[in-house]
C-alpha positions in Angstrom: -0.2 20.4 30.9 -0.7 23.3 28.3 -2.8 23.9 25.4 -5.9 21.9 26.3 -8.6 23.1 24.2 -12.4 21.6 24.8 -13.4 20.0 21.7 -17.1 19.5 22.8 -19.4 20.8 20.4 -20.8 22.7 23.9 -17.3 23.5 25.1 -16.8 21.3 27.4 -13.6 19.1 28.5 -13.9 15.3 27.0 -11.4 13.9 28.9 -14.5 13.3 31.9 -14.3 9.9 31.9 -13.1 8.5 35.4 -12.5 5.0 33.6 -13.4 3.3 36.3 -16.7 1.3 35.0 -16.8 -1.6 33.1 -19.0 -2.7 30.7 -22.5 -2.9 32.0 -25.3 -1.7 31.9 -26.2 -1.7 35.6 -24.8 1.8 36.8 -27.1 5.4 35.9 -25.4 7.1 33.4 -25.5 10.2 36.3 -22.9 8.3 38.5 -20.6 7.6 35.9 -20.7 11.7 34.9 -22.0 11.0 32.0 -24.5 12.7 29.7 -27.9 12.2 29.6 -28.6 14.3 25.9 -26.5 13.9 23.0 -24.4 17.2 22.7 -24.6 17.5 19.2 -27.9 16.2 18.1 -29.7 16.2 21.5 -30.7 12.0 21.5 -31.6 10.6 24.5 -28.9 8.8 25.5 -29.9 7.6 29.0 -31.3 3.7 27.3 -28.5 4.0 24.6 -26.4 0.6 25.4 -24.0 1.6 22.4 -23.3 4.7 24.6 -23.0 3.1 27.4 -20.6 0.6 26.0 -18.9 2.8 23.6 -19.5 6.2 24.4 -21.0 6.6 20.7 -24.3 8.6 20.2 -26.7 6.1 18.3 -28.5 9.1 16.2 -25.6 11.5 15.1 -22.4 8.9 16.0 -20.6 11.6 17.8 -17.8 9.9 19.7 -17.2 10.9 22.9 -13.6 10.5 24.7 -13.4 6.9 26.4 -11.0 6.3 29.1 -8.2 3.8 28.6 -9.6 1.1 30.6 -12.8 1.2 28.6 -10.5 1.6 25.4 -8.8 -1.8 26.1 -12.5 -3.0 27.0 -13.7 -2.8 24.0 -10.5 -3.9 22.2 -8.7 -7.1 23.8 -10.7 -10.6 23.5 -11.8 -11.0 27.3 -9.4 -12.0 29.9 -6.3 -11.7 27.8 -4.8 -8.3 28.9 -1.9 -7.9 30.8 -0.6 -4.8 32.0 3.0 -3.5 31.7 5.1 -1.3 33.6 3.1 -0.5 36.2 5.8 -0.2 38.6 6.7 3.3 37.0 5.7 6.1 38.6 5.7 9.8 38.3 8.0 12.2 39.8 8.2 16.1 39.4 12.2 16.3 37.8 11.9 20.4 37.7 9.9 21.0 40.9 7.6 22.5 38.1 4.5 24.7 41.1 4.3 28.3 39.1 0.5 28.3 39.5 -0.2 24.8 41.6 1.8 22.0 42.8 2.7 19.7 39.7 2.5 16.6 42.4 -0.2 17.9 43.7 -2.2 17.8 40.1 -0.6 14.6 39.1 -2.1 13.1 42.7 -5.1 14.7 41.5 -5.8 13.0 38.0 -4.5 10.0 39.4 -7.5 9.8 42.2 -9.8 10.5 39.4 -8.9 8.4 36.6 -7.7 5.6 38.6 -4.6 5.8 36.5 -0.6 6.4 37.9 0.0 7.9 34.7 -1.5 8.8 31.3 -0.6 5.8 29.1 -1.6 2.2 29.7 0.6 -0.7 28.0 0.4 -4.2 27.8 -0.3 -7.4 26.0 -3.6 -8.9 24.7 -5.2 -10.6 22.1 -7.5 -9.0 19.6 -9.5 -11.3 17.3 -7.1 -14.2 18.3 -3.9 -12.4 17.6 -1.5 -11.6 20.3 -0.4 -8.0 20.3 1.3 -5.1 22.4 -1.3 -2.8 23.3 0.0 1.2 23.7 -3.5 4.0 25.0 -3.4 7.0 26.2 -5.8 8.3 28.5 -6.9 12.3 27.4 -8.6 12.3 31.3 -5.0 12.1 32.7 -3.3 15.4 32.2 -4.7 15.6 28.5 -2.9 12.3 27.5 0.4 14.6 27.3 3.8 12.7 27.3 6.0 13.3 29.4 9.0 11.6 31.2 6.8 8.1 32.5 5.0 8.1 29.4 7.6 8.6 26.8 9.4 5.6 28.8 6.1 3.5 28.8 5.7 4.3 25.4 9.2 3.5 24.5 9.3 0.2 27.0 6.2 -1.5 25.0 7.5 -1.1 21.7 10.5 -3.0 22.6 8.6 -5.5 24.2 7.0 -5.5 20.7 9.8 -5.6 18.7 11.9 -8.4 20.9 9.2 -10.4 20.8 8.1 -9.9 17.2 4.4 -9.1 18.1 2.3 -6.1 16.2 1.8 -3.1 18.6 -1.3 -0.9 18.4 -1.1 2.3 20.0 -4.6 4.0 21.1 -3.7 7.7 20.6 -6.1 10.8 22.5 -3.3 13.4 23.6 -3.9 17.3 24.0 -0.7 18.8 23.8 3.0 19.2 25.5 4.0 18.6 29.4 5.1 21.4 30.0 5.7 20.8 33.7 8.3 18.7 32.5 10.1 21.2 30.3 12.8 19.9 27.9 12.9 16.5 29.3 9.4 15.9 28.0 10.1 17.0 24.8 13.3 14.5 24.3 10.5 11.9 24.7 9.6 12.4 20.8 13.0 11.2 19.9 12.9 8.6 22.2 9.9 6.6 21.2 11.0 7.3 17.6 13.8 5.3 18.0 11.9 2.7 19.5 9.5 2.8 16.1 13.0 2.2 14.4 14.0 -0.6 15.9 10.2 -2.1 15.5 10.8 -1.4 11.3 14.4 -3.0 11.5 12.1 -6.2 13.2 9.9 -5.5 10.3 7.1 -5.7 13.2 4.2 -3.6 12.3 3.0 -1.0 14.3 -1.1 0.5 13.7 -2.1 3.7 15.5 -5.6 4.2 16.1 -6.2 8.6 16.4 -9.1 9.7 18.5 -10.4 12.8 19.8 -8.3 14.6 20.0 -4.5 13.5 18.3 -2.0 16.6 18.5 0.6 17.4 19.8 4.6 15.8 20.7 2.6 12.2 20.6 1.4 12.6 16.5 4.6 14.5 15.6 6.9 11.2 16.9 5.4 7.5 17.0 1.7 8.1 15.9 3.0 9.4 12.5 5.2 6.5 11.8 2.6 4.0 12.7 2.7 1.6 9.6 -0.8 2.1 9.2 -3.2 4.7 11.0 -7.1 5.0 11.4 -9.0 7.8 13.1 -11.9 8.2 14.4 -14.9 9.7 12.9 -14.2 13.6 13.7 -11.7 13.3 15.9 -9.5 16.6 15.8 -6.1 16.0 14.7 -3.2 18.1 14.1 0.2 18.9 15.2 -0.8 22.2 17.2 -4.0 22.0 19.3 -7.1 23.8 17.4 -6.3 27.1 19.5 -3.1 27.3 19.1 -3.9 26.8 14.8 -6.4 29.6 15.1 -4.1 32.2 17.1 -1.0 31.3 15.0 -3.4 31.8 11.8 -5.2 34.8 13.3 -8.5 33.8 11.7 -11.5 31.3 12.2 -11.1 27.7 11.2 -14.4 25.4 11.3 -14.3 22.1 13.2 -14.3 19.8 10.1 -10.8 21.7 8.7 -9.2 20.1 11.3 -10.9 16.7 11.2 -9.6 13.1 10.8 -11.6 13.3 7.3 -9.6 16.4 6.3 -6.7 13.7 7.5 -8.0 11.4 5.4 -8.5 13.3 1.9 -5.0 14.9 2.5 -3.8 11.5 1.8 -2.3 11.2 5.7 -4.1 8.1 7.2 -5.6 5.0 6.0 -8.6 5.0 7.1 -11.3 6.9 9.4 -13.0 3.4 11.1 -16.1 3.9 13.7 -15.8 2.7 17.3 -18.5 0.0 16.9 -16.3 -1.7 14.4 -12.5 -0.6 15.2 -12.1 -4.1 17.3 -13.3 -6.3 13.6 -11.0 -3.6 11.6 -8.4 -4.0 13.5 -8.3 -8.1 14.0 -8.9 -8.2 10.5 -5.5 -6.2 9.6 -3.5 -8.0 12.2 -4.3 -11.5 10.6 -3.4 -10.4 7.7 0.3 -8.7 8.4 0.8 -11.2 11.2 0.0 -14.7 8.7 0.0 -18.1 10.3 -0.6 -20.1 7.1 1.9 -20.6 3.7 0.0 -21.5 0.4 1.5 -24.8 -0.7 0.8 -26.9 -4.1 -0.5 -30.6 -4.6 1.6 -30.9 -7.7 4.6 -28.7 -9.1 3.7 -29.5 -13.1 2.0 -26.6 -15.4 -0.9 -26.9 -17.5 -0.1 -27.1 -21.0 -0.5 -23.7 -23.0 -4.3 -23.3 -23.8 -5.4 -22.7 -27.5 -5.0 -18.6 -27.9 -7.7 -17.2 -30.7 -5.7 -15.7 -33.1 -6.7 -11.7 -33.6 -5.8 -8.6 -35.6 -3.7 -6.0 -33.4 -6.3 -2.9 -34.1 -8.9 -5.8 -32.2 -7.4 -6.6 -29.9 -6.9 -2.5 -28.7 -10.9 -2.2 -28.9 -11.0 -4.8 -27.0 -8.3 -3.9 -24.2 -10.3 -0.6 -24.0 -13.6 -1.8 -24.0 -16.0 0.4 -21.4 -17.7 -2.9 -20.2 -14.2 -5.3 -19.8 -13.8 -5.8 -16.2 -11.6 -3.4 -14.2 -9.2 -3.8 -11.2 -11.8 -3.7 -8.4 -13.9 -6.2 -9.9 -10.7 -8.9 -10.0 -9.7 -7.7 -6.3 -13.2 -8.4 -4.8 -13.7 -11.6 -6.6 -10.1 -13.1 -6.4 -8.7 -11.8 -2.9 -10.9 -12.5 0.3 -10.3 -10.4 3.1 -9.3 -7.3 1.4 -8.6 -4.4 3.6 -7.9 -1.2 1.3 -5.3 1.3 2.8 -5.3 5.0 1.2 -2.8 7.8 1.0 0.8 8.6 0.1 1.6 10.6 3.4 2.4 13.0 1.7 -0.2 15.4 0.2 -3.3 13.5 -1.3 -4.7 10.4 -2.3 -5.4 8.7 -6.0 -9.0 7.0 -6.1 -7.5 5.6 -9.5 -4.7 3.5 -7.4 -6.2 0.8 -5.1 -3.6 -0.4 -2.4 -4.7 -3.0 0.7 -3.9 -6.1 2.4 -5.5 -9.1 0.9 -5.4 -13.2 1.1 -4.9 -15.3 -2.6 -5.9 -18.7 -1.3 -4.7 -18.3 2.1 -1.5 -16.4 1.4 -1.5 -13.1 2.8 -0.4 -10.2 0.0 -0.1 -6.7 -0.7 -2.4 -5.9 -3.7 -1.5 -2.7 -5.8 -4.3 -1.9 -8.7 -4.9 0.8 -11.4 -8.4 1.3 -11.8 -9.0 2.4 -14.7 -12.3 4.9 -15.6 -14.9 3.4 -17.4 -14.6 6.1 -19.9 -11.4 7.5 -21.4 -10.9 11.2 -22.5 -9.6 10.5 -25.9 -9.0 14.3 -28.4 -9.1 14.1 -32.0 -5.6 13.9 -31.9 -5.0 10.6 -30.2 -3.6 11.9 -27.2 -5.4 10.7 -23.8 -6.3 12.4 -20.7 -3.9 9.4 -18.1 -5.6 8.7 -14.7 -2.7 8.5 -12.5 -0.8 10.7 -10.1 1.9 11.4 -8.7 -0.1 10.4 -5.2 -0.7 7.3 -7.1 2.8 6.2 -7.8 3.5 7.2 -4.0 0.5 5.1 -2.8 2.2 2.5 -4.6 5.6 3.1 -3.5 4.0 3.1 0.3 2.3 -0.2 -0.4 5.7 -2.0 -1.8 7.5 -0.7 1.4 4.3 -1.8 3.7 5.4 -5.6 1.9 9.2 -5.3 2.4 8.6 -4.8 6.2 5.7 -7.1 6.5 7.9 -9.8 4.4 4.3 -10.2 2.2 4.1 -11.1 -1.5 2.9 -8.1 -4.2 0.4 -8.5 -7.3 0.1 -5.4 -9.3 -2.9 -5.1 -11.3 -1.9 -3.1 -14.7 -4.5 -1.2 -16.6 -4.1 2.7 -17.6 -3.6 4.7 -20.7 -1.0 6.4 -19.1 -0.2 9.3 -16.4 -2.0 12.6 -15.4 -0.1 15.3 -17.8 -0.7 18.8 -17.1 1.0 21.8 -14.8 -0.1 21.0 -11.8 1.1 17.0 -11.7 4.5 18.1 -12.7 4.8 20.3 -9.4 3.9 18.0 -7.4 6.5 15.7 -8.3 5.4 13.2 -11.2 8.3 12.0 -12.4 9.8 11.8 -9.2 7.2 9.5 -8.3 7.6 7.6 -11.1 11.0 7.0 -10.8 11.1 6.0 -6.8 8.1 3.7 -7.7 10.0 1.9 -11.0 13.2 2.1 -8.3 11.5 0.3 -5.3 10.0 -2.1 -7.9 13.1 -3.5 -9.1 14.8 -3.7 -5.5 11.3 -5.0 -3.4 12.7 -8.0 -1.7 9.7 -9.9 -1.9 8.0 -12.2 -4.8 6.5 -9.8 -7.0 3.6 -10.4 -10.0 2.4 -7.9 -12.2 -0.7 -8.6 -14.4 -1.7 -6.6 -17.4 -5.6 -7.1 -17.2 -6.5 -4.1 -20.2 -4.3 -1.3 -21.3 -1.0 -1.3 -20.6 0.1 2.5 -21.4 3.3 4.2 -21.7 5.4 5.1 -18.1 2.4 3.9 -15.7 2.4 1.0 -17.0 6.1 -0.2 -16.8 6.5 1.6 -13.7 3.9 -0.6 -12.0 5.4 -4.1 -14.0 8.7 -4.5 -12.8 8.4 -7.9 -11.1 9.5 -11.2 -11.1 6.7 -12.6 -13.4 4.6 -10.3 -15.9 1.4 -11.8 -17.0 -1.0 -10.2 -19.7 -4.5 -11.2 -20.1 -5.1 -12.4 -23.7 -6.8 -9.6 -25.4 -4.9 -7.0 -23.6 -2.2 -4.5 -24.8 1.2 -2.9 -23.6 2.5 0.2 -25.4 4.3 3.1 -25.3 2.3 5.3 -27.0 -1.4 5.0 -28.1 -1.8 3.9 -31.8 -3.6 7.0 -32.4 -0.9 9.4 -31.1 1.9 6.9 -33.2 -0.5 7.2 -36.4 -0.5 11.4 -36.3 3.2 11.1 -35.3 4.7 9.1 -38.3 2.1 9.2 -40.6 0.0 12.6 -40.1 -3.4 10.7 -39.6 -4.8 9.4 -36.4 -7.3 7.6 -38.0 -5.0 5.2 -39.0 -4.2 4.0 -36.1 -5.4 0.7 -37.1 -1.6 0.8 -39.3 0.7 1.6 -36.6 -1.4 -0.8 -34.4 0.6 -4.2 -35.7 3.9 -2.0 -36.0 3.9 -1.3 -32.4 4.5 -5.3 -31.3 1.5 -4.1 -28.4 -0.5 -7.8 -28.6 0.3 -10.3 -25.6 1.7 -12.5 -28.7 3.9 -10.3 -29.2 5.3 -9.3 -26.0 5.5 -12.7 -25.1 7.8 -13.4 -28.2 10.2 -10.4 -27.6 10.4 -11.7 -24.1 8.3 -8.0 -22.5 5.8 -10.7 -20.2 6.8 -14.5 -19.1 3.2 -15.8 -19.8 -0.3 -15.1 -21.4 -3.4 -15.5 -19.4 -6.3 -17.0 -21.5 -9.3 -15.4 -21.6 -12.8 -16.5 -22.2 -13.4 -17.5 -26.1 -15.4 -13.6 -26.8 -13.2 -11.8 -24.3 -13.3 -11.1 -20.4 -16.3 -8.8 -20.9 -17.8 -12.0 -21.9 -17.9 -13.6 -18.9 -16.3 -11.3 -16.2 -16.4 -14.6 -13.4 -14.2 -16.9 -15.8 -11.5 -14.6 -16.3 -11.3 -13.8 -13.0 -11.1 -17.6 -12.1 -8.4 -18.4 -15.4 -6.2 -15.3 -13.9 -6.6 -16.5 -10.1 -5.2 -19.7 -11.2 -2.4 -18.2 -12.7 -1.4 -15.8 -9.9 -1.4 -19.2 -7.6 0.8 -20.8 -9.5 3.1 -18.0 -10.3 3.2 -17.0 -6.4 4.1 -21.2 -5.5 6.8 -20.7 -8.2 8.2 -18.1 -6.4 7.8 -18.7 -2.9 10.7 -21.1 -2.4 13.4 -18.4 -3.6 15.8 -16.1 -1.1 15.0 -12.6 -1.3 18.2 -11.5 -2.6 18.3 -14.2 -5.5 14.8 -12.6 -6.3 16.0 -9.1 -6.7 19.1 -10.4 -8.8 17.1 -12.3 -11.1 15.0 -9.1 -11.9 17.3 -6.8 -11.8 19.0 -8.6 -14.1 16.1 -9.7 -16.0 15.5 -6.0 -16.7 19.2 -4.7 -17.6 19.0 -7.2 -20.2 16.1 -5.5 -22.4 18.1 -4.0 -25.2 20.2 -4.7 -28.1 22.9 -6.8 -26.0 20.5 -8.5 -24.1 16.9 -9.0 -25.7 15.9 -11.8 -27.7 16.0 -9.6 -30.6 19.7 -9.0 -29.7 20.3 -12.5 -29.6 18.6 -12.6 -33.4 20.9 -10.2 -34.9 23.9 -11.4 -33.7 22.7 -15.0 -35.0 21.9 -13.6 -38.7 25.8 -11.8 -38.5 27.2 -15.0 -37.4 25.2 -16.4 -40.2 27.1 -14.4 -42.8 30.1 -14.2 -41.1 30.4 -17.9 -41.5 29.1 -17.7 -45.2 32.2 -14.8 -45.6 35.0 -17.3 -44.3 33.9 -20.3 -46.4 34.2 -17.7 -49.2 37.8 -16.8 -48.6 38.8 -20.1 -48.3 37.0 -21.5 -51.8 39.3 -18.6 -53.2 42.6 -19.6 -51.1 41.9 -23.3 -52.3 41.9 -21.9 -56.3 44.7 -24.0 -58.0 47.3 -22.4 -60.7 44.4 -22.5 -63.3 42.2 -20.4 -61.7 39.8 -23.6 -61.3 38.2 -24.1 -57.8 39.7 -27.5 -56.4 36.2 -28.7 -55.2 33.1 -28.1 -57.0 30.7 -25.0 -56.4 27.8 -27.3 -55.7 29.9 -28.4 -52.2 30.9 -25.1 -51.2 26.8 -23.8 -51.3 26.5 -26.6 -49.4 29.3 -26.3 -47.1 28.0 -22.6 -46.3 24.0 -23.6 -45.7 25.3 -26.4 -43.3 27.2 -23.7 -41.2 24.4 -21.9 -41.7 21.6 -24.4 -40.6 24.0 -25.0 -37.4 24.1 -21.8 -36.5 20.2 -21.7 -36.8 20.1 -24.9 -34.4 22.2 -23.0 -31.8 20.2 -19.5 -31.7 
């Protein structure tokens, strides 16, 4: 082992905990080694039964290391674990004794941990769903991986992905085995292939990060955990926190290397206390892991409801109203169990993007949402300060592959006035992000639904509405440019925008007649600002209906149907397309009846059948061709 730093607030090692007591109450806290003071905030800790438990201070909520047999404690439901691969055991490949015997140390940790290595596998359930369980133990040779573990490791996630259950991997390890030299270090390929294979399954994987995460474990499997959580400030990093501040030859604070620094830098999901990992945790697996299928009583639609006729110009005050209700407010009061997710894994997060695992009556989806600012920066000029990023179109792009592998159903929740412009978005990849979120829309193969609950603007929002069925709430709008910005562009006044308004085609009416959506979604009779509770309840309807719809279709006919529903938008394949080349036919067929009135002209120059039957020869070909468009 190499590289163990203390990460005690006093210095000292965390890894302390033997493992060996269960949960009770019964033993002093002074034969268990533990502390009697809180090392942070100085609580007494000696009646604390959430330390005891959890090793958690009540006061400050430090979180102390817990052994792996605690860990699993506190995670499976009682009686339901069963250990795996015990029968492998340790061995010393190099004859690695430089300093002291590596048997003799691993003989050591083994005596005081109770452990015959430093990960613990096997299968439980938690909260009623059966999982592979994957913790490592920081007390046995600082939870490094070497040869037994890597297998372990390795071992369990097969058993996860051969028998199609969801793996959780407990994570505290402190750095490389070095005792093991290169053969430890192959382990990081291993158990990412073994994380492949899991994603082929499309089994999903969670990794829980404690105190600390660094190390050959979080640069393999931990990282491409399908979704990770931390623990509140746990220390997490590739290179232990010495090794950062040698390699960086200056002083870096405890909290820069923290599972909240993690968490803001967009790289896990979420930073979950102890006391309420187990209810996190259950709650995630019963959602990717679904037992139930929504189903209808009766296949037929409603009829069309009676849609109060407005002016265009209204009808964008109204889409941009401060007060109409945003995307948070339909995800808490349509979706039950919503779990929000955060991060592009890439470099940040976008609080205006809202991604997380959800149930529409009973149906387990992926929910993707813009939520929109209650008030817009508009200039004098019509232009408009967007509110998303390029981490928002990767949140997004995260979330639709999270629902390819999980085999889920996506809703999209459409409301922006567009992208973040400026310097800084550009370099860090905008319209790259826009274009792998618009590609992984169209190719997704799951049922997709995209809503358009406000204002629809410009690039964020097609790139968010390339699904199977597009909805729009009554009152709101879809354009590509803000009437204000298309009033000082073609007429030299942005306070006309009220003219350019119907020009645009940016109503629901109107989309729905050049084919942009597939259906309008009624609002109340003065608008969803009205009565925030009604439209949510008209647009939950609609979703359920729109998701039965598309339930019973094969993936791959899904992606066809979109794809092609998509190349088709355009001159040769819109329904304005299909207008002009009705009109040409139209007065192509008036232009042939012409020609022949003049080929049937007799010697005289006089028509052989009256000009009253060859008008009406030409509007019948003309009323037929009306009947067929």
């Amino acid at each position: 082992m190499s590289n163990i730093t203390p990460l005690y607030p006093d210095g000292s090692d965390p890894g302390t905990d033997n493992g060996s007591a269960e949960l009770t109450e019964q033993s002093p806290l002074e034969l268990e080694g533990l502390h009697a003071d809180c090392i942070v905030c100085g609580a007494d800790l000696t009646q604390s039964s959430l330390y005891k438990r959890l090793r958690v201070c009540p006061r400050c909520r430090f979180h102390y290391s817990i052994s792996a047999r605690r860990q699993i404690a506190t995670l499976a439901d009682e009686g339901t674990f069963k250990e795996t691969s015990t029968w492998i055991q340790s061995l010393d490949p190099l004859e690695f004794s430089p300093r002291a015997s590596y048997r003799v140390r691993l003989l050591q940790d083994q005596t005081r941990t109770g452990l015959t290595e430093a990960a613990v596998t096997g299968t439980c359930t938690i909260g009623g769903t059966e999982a592979v369980v994957i913790v490592l133990d920081f007390g046995f040779l600082g939870g490094s991986m070497g040869l037994v573990v890597g297998e372990k490791v390795a071992l369990a996630l097969e058993l996860a992905a051969r028998k199609k259950l969801p793996a959780v991997a407990m994570v505290t390890s402190g750095g490389a085995r070095i005792q093991e030299g290169v053969l430890s270090l192959m382990q990081m390929a291993k158990t990412v292939i073994a994380v492949n294979a899991l994603h082929r399954k499309g089994v999903p994987l969670i990794a829980v990060l404690g105190n600390p995460a660094t190390g050959q474990v979080l640069g393999s499997f931990a990282s491409l955990a399908d979704l990770i959580f931390a623990e509140p400030g746990a220390h997490i990093g590739f290179a232990p926190f010495r090794e950062i501040q040698e390699a960086t030859d200056r002083r870096i604070e405890n909290d820069q290397y923290s599972s909240e620094t993690y968490f803001h830098a967009g790289l896990i999901d979420r930073v979950v206390d102890r006391e309420s990992l187990k209810h996190d945790l259950a709650s995630v697996l019963d959602l990717i892991a679904p037992e139930f299928k929504l189903a209808a009583s009766r296949r037929s639609r409603p009829p069309l409801a009676e849609l109060t006729p407005r002016e265009p110009w209204e009808m964008v005050q109204l889409a941009r109203r401060p007060d109409r209700p945003r995307a948070r407010f339909y995800i808490e009061n349509m979706f039950a169990n919503f779990v929000e997710l955060h991060g592009d894994r890439v470099s940040g997060q976008d609080p205006s993007v809202i991604i997380g695992l959800a149930r529409l009556a009973g149906e387990s989806v992926v929910v993707i949402g813009q939520d929109k600012a209650t008030e817009v920066s508009r200039n004098d000029h019509g232009g408009v300060r967007g509110d998303i990023l390029p981490e928002g179109f990767r949140e997004a792009t995260r979330a639709l592959k999270l629902a390819q592998r999980f085999r889920l159903p996506v809703i999209t929740i459409v409301d922006s006035p567009g992208p973040r412009l400026g310097l800084e978005e550009e370099h860090r990849g905008l319209a790259i992000s826009m274009a792998n979120l618009i590609d992984t829309m169209a190719s997704v193969q799951v049922p997709t639904i995209s809503v358009l609950i406000g204002e629809g603007g410009s690039e964020a929002a097609l790139a968010f509405s390339v699904a199977d069925r597009v909805l729009m709430l009554q009152n709101s709008i879809y354009t590509p440019i803000s009437p204000e910005q298309g009033a000082r562009a073609e007429l030299r006044d942005s306070d006309r925008a009220h003219d350019i308004a119907r020009a645009l085609k940016l109503t629901s009416s109107d989309c729905l007649q050049m084919g942009i959506v597939d259906d309008i979604v009624a609002e109340p009779s003065e608008g969803a600002h009205a009565s925030p509770d009604e439209a949510a309840r008209l647009l939950k309807r609609s979703l359920i209906r729109e998701l039965i719809d598309l339930r019973g279709v094969h993936r791959r006919t899904l992606v066809r149907r979109r794809q092609k529903k998509f190349r088709n938008f355009g001159e040769y394949g819109s329904r304005l397309g299909i207008a002009v080349r009705g009109e040409l036919s139209s007065w192509r067929s008036a232009f042939s009846a012409g020609m022949r009135a003049l080929t049937r002209r007799g010697p005289n120059g006089q028509d052989e059948q009256p000009q009253d039957e060859e008008a009406e020869e030409i509007s019948s070909e003309r009323e037929r061709n009306r009947a067929e468009e």
